[in-house]
Each structure stands twice: as structure tokens, then as C-alpha cells.
N, C-alpha and C positions, 0 to 999 in steps of 0.2 A: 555379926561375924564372930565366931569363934574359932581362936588356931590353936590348933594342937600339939602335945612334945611333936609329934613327928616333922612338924614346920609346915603345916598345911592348914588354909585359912579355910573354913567351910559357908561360906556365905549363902545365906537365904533367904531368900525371897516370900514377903509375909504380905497377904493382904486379901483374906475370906472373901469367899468362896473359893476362887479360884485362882488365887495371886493375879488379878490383872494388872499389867502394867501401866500402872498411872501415873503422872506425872512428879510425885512423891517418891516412885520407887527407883525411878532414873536418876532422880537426886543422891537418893539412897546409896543405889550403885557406886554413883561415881565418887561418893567418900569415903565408902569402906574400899572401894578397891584403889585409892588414893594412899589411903593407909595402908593395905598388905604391901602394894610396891615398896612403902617407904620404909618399912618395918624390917629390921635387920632377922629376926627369928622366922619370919615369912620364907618359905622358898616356893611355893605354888598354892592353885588358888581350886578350892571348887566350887561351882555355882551351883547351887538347888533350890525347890521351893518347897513351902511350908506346908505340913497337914495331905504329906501324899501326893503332893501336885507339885508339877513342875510350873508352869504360869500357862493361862488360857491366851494369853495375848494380851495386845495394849488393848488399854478403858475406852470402849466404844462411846463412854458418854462424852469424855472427850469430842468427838465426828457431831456429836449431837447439838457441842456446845457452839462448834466452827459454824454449823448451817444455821442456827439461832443467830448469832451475831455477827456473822460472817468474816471473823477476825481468826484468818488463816496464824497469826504470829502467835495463838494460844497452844499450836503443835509442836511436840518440841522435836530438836534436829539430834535425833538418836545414833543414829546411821554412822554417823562416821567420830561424833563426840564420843557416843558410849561402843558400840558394837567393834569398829577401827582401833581407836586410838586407845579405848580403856581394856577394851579383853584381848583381840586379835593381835592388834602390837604390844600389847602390855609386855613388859622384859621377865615377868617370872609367865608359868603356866596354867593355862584356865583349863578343865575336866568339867564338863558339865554335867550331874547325876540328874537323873529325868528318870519321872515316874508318873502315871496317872492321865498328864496328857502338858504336852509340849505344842502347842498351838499358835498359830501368828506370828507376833513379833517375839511370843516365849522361843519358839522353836528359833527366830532371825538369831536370839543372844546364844543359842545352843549351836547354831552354825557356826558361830564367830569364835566360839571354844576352838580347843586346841586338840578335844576328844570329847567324844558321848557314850557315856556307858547307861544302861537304861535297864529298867526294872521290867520284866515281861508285861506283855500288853499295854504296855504305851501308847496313846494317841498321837501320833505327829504328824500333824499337816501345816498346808499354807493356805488358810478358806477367806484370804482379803479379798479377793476379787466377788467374794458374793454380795461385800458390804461395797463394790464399785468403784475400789481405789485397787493397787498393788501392793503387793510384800515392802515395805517400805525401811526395812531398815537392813538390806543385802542380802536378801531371800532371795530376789531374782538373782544374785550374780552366783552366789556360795553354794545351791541347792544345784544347780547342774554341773558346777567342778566336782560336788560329790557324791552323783547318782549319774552323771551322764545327762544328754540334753533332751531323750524323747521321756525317759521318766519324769523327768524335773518339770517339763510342760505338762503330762496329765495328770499331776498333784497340784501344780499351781492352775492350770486353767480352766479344771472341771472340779476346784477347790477338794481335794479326792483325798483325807487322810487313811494314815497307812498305821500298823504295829510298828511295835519295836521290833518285833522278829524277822519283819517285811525290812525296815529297817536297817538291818544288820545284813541280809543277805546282799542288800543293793548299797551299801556303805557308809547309809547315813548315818548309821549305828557302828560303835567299835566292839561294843559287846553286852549282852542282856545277860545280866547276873542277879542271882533272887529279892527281892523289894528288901529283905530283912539284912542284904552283904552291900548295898549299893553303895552307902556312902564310904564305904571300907576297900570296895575294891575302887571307886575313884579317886579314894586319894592313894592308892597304892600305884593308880596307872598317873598320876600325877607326877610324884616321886619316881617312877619311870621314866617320865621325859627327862625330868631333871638330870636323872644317872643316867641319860641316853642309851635307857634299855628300851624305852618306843621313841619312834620318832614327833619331831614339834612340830607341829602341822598348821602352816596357814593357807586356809583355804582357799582364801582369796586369790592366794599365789598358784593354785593347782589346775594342770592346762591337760593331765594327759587324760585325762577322760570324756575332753569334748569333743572329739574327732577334728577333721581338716575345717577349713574354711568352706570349700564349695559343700561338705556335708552340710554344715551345719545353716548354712543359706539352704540348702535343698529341705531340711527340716523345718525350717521355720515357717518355708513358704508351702508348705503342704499342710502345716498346723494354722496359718493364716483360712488358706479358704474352709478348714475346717472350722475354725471359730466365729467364722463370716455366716455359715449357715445355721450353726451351733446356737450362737447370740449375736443375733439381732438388735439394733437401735441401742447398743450399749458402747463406749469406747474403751473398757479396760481391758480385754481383751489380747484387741490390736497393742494398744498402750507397754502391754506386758512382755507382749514379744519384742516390741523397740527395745525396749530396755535391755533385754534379753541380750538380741542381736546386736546392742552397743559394744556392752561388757566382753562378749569373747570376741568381736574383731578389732576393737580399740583397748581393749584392757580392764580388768577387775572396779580400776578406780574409777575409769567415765565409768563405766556400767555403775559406781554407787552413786555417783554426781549426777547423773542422767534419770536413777530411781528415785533421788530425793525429788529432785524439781518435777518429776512427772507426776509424783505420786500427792505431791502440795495442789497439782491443777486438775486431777483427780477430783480428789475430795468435793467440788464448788460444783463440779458435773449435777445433772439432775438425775442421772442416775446412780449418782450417790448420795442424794437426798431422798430421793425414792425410796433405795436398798435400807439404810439406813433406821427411816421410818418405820418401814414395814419389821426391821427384826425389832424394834420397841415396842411396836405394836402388839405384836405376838407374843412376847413377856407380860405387857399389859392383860393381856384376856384373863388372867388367875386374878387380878386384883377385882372381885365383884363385891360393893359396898353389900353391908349387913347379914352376909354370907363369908364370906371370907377372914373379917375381920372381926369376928366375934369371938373366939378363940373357940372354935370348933374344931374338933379334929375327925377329918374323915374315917369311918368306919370300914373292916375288910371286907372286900367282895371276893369272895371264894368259888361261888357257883354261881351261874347264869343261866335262868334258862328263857329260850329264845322259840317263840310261836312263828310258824311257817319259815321254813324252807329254801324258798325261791331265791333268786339274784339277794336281795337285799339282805335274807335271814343267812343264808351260805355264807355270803361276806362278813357281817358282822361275826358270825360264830367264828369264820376265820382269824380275823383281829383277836377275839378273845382268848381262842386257845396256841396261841403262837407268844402269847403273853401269860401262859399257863394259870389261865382262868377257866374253872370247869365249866363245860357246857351239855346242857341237855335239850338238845332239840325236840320240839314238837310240829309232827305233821297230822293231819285226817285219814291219812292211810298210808298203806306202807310201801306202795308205787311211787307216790309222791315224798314219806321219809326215806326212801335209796334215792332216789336223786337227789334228795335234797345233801345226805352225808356225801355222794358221788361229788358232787359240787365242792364242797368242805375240802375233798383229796384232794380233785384238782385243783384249786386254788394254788393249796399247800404244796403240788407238785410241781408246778407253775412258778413257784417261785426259787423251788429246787433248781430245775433246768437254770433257771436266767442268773441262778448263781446270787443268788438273795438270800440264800436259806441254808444253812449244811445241810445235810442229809440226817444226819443223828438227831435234829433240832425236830425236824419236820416230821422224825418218827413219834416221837413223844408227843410231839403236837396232836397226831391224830387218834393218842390216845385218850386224850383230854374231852371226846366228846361221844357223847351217847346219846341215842335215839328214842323216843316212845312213843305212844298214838293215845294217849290218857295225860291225867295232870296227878299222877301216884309219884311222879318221882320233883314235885313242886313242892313236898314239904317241909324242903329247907333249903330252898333257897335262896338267893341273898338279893335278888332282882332276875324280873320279867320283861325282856326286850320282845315287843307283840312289832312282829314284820308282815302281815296279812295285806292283801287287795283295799286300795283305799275304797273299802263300804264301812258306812257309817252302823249300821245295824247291828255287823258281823265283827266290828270290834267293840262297839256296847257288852256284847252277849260273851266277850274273849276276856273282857277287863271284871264284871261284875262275876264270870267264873276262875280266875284268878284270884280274884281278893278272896274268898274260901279256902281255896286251895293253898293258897301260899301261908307263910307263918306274917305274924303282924308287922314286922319290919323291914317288912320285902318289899321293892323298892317295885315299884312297876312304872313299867315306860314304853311307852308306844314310839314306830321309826317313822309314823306318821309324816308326810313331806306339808302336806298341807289342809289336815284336818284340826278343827278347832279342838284343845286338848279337853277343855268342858264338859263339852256333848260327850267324847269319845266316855269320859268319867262320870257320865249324867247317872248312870244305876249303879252305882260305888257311895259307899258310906267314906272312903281312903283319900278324898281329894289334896289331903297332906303329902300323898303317900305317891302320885300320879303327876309324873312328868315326860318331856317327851326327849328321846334319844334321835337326832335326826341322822342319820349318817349319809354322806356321797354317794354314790357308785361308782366303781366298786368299791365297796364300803372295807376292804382290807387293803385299800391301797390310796384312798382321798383321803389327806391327811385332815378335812377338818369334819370336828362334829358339835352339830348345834343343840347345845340345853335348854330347853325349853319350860321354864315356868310359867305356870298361871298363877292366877293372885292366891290360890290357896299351897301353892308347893313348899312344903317347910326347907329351911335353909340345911338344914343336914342333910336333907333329898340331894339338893342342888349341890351342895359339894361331894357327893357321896358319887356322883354319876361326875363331874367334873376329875375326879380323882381316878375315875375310872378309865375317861380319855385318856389323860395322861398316862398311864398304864398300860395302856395297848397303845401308846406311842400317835395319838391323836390329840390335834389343838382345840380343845372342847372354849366355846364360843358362849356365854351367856346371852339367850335372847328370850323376846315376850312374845308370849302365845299372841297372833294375829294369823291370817291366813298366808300361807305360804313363809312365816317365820321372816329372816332376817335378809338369807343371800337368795332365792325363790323371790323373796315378794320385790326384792329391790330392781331383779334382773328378768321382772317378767316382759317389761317393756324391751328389753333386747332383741327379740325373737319378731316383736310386735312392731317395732318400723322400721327392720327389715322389711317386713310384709308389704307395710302401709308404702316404702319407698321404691320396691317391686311395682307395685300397682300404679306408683304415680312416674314409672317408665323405665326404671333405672335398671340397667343389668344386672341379672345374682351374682354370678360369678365375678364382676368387679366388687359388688359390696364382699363378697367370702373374702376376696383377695386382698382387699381394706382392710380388713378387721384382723386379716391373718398376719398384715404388714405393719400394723398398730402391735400387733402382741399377743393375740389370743389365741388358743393352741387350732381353735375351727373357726373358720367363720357360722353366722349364725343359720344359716340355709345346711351347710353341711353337719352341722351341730342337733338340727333337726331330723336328718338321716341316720345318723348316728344313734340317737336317741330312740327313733321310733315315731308312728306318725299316732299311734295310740296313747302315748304319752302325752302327745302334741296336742290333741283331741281333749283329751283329761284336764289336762293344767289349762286350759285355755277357757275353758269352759266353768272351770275353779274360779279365776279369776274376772272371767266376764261377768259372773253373779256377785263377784264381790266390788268390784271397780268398775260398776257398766257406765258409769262416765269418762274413763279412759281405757278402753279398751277398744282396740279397732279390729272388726271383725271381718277375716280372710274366708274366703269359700276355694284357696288354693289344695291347701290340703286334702280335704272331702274331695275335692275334683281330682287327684294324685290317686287316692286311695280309690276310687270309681275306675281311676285306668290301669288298677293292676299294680302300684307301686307299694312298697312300703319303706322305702330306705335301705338301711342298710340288712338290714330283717330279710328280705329276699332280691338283693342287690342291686335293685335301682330305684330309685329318687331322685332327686335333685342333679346327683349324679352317679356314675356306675359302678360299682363296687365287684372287682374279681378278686379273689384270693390271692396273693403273692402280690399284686401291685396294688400304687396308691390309687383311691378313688378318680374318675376322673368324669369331667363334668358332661354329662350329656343332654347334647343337643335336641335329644326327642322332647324335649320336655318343655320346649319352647310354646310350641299350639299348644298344650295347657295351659300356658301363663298368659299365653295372650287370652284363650277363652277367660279365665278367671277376672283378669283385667276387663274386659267387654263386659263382663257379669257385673261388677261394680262401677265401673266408669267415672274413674274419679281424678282424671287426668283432666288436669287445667286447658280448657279448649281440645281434648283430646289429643295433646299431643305430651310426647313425654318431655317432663321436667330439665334442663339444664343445672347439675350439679357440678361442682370442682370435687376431687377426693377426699379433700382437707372436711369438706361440708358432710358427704358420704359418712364420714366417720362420727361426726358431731351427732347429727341425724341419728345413726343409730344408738350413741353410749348417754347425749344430752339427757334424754327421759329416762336412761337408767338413771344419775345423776340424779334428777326430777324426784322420782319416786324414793331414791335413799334419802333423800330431804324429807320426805314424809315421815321414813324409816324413824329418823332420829327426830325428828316433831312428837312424835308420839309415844318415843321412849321403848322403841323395841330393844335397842340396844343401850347398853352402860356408858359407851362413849363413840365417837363418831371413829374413834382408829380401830376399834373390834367391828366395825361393817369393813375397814382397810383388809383386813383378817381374814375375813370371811371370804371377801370377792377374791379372795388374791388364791388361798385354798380351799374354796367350795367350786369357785367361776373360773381359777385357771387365770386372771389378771393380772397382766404383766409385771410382776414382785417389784421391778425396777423403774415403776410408774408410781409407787407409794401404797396402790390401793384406791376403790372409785370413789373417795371424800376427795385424800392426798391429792388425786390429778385435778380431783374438780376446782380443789384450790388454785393449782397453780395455773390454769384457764383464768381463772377468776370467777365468781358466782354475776357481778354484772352483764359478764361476756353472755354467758349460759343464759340466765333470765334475757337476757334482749334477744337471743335468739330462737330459743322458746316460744319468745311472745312473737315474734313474726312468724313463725311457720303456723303458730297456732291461727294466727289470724289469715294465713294462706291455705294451710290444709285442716283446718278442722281442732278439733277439743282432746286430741291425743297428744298435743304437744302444751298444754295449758300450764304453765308454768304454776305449782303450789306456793302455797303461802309462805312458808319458812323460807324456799329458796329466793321469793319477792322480798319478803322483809331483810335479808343475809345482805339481797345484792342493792338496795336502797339504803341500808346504813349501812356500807361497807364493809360487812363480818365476815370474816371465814363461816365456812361452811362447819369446819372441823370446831369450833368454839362450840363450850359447853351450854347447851340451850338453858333456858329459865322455863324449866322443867313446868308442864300444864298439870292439872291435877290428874288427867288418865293418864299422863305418861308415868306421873309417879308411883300410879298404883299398879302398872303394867311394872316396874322395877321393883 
């Protein structure tokens, strides 16, 4: 705290990176604001943070410490000791200056001021609800007395931060003055209150911007069934609008009474252990022993250039140049280079329209890439993302005429999904130099992407293409070269007893509807349509040569693709696909499944199976589960929470489920193993439970515990 001749105490908030509020700085608070009350040369107060920032919000690790030891009294009672009784009632006046970003509980103490003046482009939201608790310290009462009640709900429950300029128009801001006048014009609007040249504003106290009562029941309850469809199998939600709905029909103060206690029973939810996990997790993925930690610093990628065209090469070239990294595409000809740039526009146009993009942002952007049908413009550049047809031959002959073409530091990498990177590197002298960049589809829009080493990839490689995720706004995932990589090899069994529990009688459209009601954006039949049955055909075939003792072999598909179908490719599959409506499941496709069923017969006495949904679900995710045990046996990944990462942004896994270790935890690995072993000993060796997860669930270990590393996992890390 420093005061001024002018009688204005400037208080700020200090605690790198991003001033988190930890339980140190609420301490903090409430002595220095202890003292300006008591100080006679004090006449108001302003609150800022340090280094540019106003505060990101309270200390997540806090949340992390409550679900480790489950000792809810380590949270402390902010809400009405500090935000109430130290700023909001305080008897001089609080001016909050903000800059940088005002976030969480930063923003609750910025509410509780008495004015907000802010430095252009300010972040300000309210994003608790993604971590599965609420605003917890009068963000739900104070945030629609001053914006109103429909704004205040799609900031807090689609967690949606806004500018200061957005800010200012809608109230929450009193005025955006330039980063270099901030602290001078808030203590000048300080001293204003004082001389009651502005008015002293307690928010808490301010009714006329919530409309009547029947309105604002009529608002809640229209934002109710929309967050009913919105999010599923979560309660903060629901939780947020009680709170809500307390505060303006009973008053500011239940509403803060009613947000502490909800927000304490909050926290113990499992989808707040879920949420939780998962954003550590996600943090976690940069930390990769012997690469990261070596004090290397990544080198600049300035140019990219990027082999074929199609879906895969068009998306990544997107990412790159929307993050204005130069790109030069290569195609075989120049039928196929115009589509391929056509691709590149539309993307970038695409996300024009949906209002993702400015318009000025996306012009620049398409300047950023150029086309060639030779490797004359490879001479300098700084990596070779090769996106070609998974043939083994035709990226041999792509990678050993690269390494020529390109200058020696140039980083090559293949988007390979499920070729061994080796082979791919077999006619290369560079195998330091040869990594694999795996990206989603569509690859400018699935946030994660998986790095791929082999045992010869030097650690500069790996952070060099890891830095590069991060750059184009992707969560680059360190994994070891095995077939199908990390989230592929874990999730290939997902697709696969769907199949196997098809066949042994069970309806599709229940299991879709299962998996759809567990969490996953498709079920896995529709997932299939989607996809394509040529994909389906590919991977499948991938992995039967490589797993042919757990792989269980469908003749559904091949019988689909003989009657004329191919999913969503020419609109019916599994089910029917018209333009402008959702898919919907068609019944013609039934006499296939029973022929395909007849074809293998492997229904116990011929008739079909009796499952519960509960079982349906297990059946299908169990031997994902199964096979991520192997994942981490073998050391594809660094730790068992970056396969969480992975499933959660490669697979679409419900964020607020932890990720497929997280859940598998909290099943327990005995449950999983004993159920495993009886279907295996009912339906066959697709369900054969592996070793790790046998040994996990006989001495009691988490799943997620760091293995006692085997000599090939070590050398795969």
C-alpha cells in the first residue's frame, strides 16, 4: 500500500504470474485495508494488481488441496469477511483500476468496489463454473444488478469473458482510460466520490436493472431448460441460477449467504474433482522430463511448409497461418493445389461467418500462404509437416526427398495417425531430425495435438514442435511412437465392442444413446458415419495386424458398404443424414445387422444378451480403460494425466468426468478387472483384462500412480 499527498491509498495486489488470489493475499487485504480505514491522511482507497494485471482469480491449487484431503475448512470465507464488510461497506471508497484481465474472484473484488475504471482490452469474466463450482464470492448477486439479468447469465454460464470496452458499454465498466492514465484517473474518480462529484455505489444495493419479479422467474426459467440441454450430468449450472434466483427475490444478502454454502457443496461434487483435474492436467502436458527441463529454449518457426493438401494438410495450414506462421503448401498438381488453397479460404471464411474471426484478421491470414508443385521454395524452411494418404512407400520417397531439399535444421514431421515413425524415416540419414505432428480433425479447430517421438528424436525437435502447438493455440501432448500413438491406440477398442455387443443382440441406437447420455459428443455407430466407413476399414485393419489378439472382427461394415451406404459421405449409414436436420436413425438398416449377426453367430444360445444401461456403458468404455493400462505399461505417455488430456481433447471425453484414467479411478481398477474377467470368460479374449490393470486392481493402486517404469517404456520416453 502506498498513499498519496492526495489522500488516496493505492493498494496492490502482488503474486506472479497473474496475482492469484491465494490465501496469503486475503490476509494481505484485510490489513492494509484495516489500516487506510484507520489512517487519518486516508480518504479512499484503490485496488490494483501488480505487473499489468489485475488478478486471474483465487489459487486453483487451493480446489486441488480440498479434493486431496478433503478438508472443506482450508477455503477461506471471503464473500462477506473481505468483499462485504472490508471493500463494499468499508466507510472511505474503494475504485478498482484493472488491467490485463480481471478474472474469477479478481473480477468478485472488482465488483465489490465502489467503480471500475479499466485500461483498454481488459479481460473480464466469471469462468468458475468450468472448474464446477460458482462465483463464490458475490459474483452471482453484484454481476446482474450491473449488466442486467440475461447478460449476467451468458457471462457466468457459458463462463464467456468480455473486454473492457464490451464492459463499459453494458456497465460493468465506468470508464476505459489508456493503461499509462489508469492509476491517475482512478484515484481522481476516487476523490470524486469523496467530493460527491460521482456517486458511491453499492452494488449489492442496486435493484433497478433487474426488471420485475415475474420477468425475471420468466428468465431463469427459459435459461434453466437451456442449460439442461447445454450441460448435462453436471449440477453447477442449475446450482447457479438458485443462487441467482435467491438474491433478487429475497435480497442481495441471502443471495450472498445462499452463494457461500452452495458454492462449499460445490467444490466435493465429482464434477468438480473431474473439472478440476483435468485443467492440471492440461498444464501438466509442458512439463516433459529431459526435454523441457534442460534449459533449452525453443527455436523460431517462421515458415512451414506443409505436403498435401486434402482435409488434414488444408486444416493444419489453417492453424498455422491464423497464428501468422508462413506457409507453403505442396500439392502433385495444380487441380489438386486450388483446392487444396480453396480449402485453406474456406476454413478461414467459416470462421468469418460464425463470428470467430474479424474480417481484417482473416484477410492477412490468407496472405500468409502460397502454393507450389516442386520443393524450390523448401529452402528455408523451418519444418516439413508431410499430410499424404497413409501409404508407407509414398511417404518414405516424401521424407528422403525432403531431407535434400530442405536446410539441415529443418524440423520434419509427418501428420501420420498411425504409421510407425521409423519405417516412415527408414531412407533418411535425419532420424534426430523426424518427428511426428499428429493433429485431430479438423485439424484448425481440435484443440489437441500429439508429439511424437522415437527413440532417436533430439529434445530440441520435441520442444521446437511442442512450442509450436502452443502457437497456434493447440495443447501439444508428448507421446511414443507405437501404432496409433496415444488417444487412437487407447480408443480403438471403443468402436470395437460397440460391434462385438451389436452382434451379441443389443440395440445400436440404445448403445449411441448411452454413450451420448454418459457424455460423448456421438455415440460410437454414429461416430462411425461421421467418420466414414473407409476410415473405418483402414484403422481397423491397422490395428488387427497389430493387436490380432484383441481385436474383434465385424463383417457389419463391408456388408453397409455392399448395400450402397457410406455414412455420412452419401447420407445414410447407420442412420440418415439430410441437410438442415439432425441425423436420424434409420430403420432400413436393421436386415443388415441381423444378416451380419447370422454371419458370425455369436450370440449365447442364439438369443440376444440381457444388459442393464449401467452395464451397456461399462461394455463399451471398460476396454478403452483396458487398453490405456497398456498405454501407460509401456510408457507412451509421461504420466497417466496427459492420456486424461488427450481423451478429453482428441476423443471429445467428458472434461467433467476427469479424463479415461481420472474415471477409471474413481470406478476403481478392481471393479473394472473383475468385470473384464467375466465377460472375457463369457464372450471371448476382447475383453481379457492386461497385466497392469490385473496387478493395479490386486494390490490396490490407482491406475493414475506412476508406474515402475519397464526398460522399453524407458527407452520409448
Amino acid at each position: 500500500m502506498e498513499v498519496g499527498d492526495d489522500g488516496v491509498a493505492v493498494i496492490t495486489i502482488s503474486n506472479p504470474p497473474v496475482n492469484a488470489l491465494a490465501l496469503t493475499i486475503f490476509d494481505g487485504l484485510k490489513e492494509k485495508y484495516a489500516e487506510a480505514m484507520r489512517r487519518d491522511d486516508v480518504k479512499a482507497v484503490v485496488l490494483t494488481g501488480d505487473a499489468g494485471k489485475f488478478s486471474g482469480g483465487f489459487d486453483i491449487n487451493v480446489f486441488e488441496r480440498v479434493h486431496r484431503t478433503g478438508d472443506g475448512s482450508i477455503l477461506p470465507e471471503t464473500s462477506i469477511s473481505v468483499a462485504v464488510n472490508v471493500i463494499e461497506d468499508g466507510k472511505k471508497p474503494t475504485v478498482a483500476a484493472l488491467q490485463g484481465l480481471a478474472l474469477g474472484g479478481g473480477l468478485e473484488l472488482a465488483l465489490a468496489a465502489h467503480a471500475r475504471i479499466a485500461a483498454p482490452n481488459t479481460l473480464l469474466g466469471l469462468p468458475e463454473l468450468t472448474l464446477g463450482v460458482i462465483p463464490g464470492s458475490g459474483g452471482t448477486q453484484r454481476l446482474p444488478r450491473l449488466i442486467g439479468l440475461p447478460k449476467a447469465l451468458e457471462l457466468m454460464l457459458f463462463s464467456k469473458p468480455i473486454t473492457s470496452e464490451e464492459g463499459n458499454d453494458l456497465g460493468l465498466v465506468d470508464a476505459v482510460v489508456p493503461s499509462d492514465e489508469l492509476i491517475k484517473a482512478s484515484r481522481q474518480w476516487a476523490l470524486d466520490i469523496i467530493e460527491r462529484r460521482k456517486p458511491w455505489i453499492r452494488s449489492l444495493h442496486r435493484i433497478d436493472k433487474l426488471g420485475s419479479v415475474p420477468e425475471v422467474v420468466d428468465i431463469i426459467k427459459t435459461a434453466r431448460q437451456q442449460a439442461k440441454q447445454s450441460f448435462k450430468n453436471v449440477p453447477q449450472h442449475q446450482a447457479c441460477l438458485d443462487v441467482i434466483e435467491e438474491g433478487i427475490i429475497h435480497g442481495g444478502y441471502h443471495g450472498i449467504l445462499k452463494e457461500s454454502s452452495v458454492f462449499k457443496d460445490l467444490i466435493f461434487t465429482d464434477a468438480s474433482k473431474g473439472l478440476v483435474h483435468a485443467f492440471f492436467s492440461q498444464r501438466a502436458t509442458s512439463k516433459v522430463p529431459n526435454v523441457s527441463d534442460i534449459g533449452l529454449k525453443p527455436r523460431k518457426i517462421l515458415k512451414v511448409a506443409i505436403i498435401g493438401g486434402g482435409l488434414m494438410g488444408s486444416g493444419i495450414a489453417t492453424a498455422l497461418i491464423l497464428s501468422d506462421i508462413y506457409v507453403i503448401l505442396k500439392e502433385i498438381n495444380s487441380e489438386y493445389l486450388l483446392k487444396g488453397i480453396k480449402a485453406i479460404e474456406g476454413n478461414v471464411r467459416g470462421l468469418v461467418s460464425r463470428k470467430k474471426l474479424p474480417k481484417g484478421k482473416a484477410e492477412k491470414a490468407l496472405l500468409m500462404v502460397k502454393g507450389t508443385l516442386d520443393y524450390s521454395d523448401f529452402k528455408d524452411v523451418d519444418m516439413v509437416i508431410e499430410a499424404v494418404v497413409e501409404n508407407i512407400p509414398l511417404k518414405q520417397k516424401i521424407f528422403a526427398d525432403i531431407e535434400k531439399a530442405c536446410p539441415p535444421h529443418c524440423i520434419l514431421a509427418s501428420n501420420t495417425s498411425t504409421i510407425d515413425l521409423n519405417v516412415i524415416g527408414e531412407k533418411t540419414k535425419s532420424q534426430d531430425r523426424i518427428i511426428g505432428a499428429h493433429f485431430f480433425s479438423p485439424a484448425h479447430m481440435m484443440p489437441l495435438l500429439e508429439v511424437v517421438r522415437t527413440e532417436e528424436t533430439s529434445a530440441q525437435v520435441i520442444l521446437d514442435l511442442m512450442n509450436v502447438g502452443k502457437i497456434i493455440k493447440k495443447v501439444p501432448v508428448v507421446v511414443g511412437n507405437c501404432t496409433g500413438f496415444a488417444v487412437n491406440r487407447a480408443f480403438f477398442p471403443y468402436s470395437q465392442s460397440a460391434h462385438l455387443l451389436l452382434h451379441l443382440g443389443v440395440d445400436l441406437f440404445r448403445i449411441d444413446q448411452l454413450i451420448s447420455n454418459f457424455g460423448l459428443p456421438l455415440g460410437p455407430f454414429q461416430l462411425q458415419d461421421v467418420a466414414g466407413y473407409g476410415v473405418v476399414v483402414a484403422t481397423t485393419e491397422i490395428f488387427r495386424t497389430s493387436f490380432p489378439d484383441r481385436t474383434f472382427q465385424s463383417p457389419l461394415v463391408g456388408l453397409l458398404l455392399k448395400n450402397g451406404r457410406n455414412g455420412k459421405n452419401n447420407g445414410k449409414g447407420y442412420y440418415i443424414f439430410e441437410k438442415g436436420s439432425k441425423p436420424k436413425p434409420d430403420p432400413s438398416v436393421l436386415p443388415i445387422i441381423e444378416e451380419s449377426r447370422r454371419t458370425i453367430n455369436i450370440m449365447p444360445g442364439g438369443k440376444p444378451i440381457s444388459v442393464t444401461d449401467e452395464e451397456i456403458i461399462q461394455m463399451i468404455l471398460f476396454p478403452v480403460v483396458n487398453e490405456a493400462c497398456r498405454v501407460l505399461d509401456e510408457g507412451v505417455v509421461v504420466r497417466a494425466s496427459d492420456l486424461d488430456t488427450a481423451s478429453i481433447l482428441g476423443m471429445s471425453f467428458p472434461s467433467y468426468r476427469g479424463g479415461i484414467i481420472f474415471w477409471a479411478d474413481t470406478i476403481g481398477a478392481d471393479i473394472i478387472y473383475k468385470s473384464l474377467q467375466k465377460w472375457s470368460e463369457l464372450y471371448g479374449n476382447f475383453f481379457r483384462p492386461s497385466r497392469y490393470l490385473e496387478e493395479r486392481a490386486t494390490r490396490g493402486i490407482p491406475l493414475s500412480a506412476p508406474a515402475a517404469t519397464s526398460p522399453a517404456a524407458k527407452a520409448r520416453l
